[in-house]
C-alpha positions, 0 to 999 in steps of 0.5 A: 063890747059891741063890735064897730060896723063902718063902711069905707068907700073910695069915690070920685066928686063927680061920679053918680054912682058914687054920690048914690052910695053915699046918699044910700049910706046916709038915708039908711044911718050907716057909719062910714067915711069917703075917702074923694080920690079926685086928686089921688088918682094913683092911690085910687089904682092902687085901691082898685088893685087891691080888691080887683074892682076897676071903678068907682065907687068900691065899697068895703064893710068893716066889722071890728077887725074883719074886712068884707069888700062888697063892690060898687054901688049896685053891690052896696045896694043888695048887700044892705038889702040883705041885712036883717031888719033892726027893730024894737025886741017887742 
């Protein structure tokens, strides 16, 4: 059974780096699901807390079980350039 790759990211509405990520996931078809934290501030700390990042947007990759928190957007950015390519088994 193929493994479920899906990336959450916590982000404010108005945020550029956060509307990039978003954009970037989309254009490269990456499962993911943004949790808009405008009106949970409190969560949103938590959050930051939890994985020692203090902005937005924090980006966490998850594959299966296992859980790899890869940053913000510029992280995000290198992390997906470092992916292998998917291309036809030619």
């Amino acid at each position: 059974m193929a493994s479920q790759k899906h990336y959450d990211v916590w982000i404010k509405s108005l945020c550029p780096y956060c509307i990039q990520a978003q954009q970037l996931l989309l254009a490269k078809a990456q499962s993911h699901t943004l949790h808009v934290m405008d009106h949970q501030l409190d969560e949103l700390d938590n959050v930051k807390n939890l994985w020692n990042h203090p902005t937005v947007p924090l980006v966490v990759f998850r594959d299966g079980d296992e859980e790899k928190f890869i940053g913000g957007y510029t992280d995000l950015v290198s992390w997906l350039e470092s992916l292998p390519e998917v291309g036809d088994d030619d």
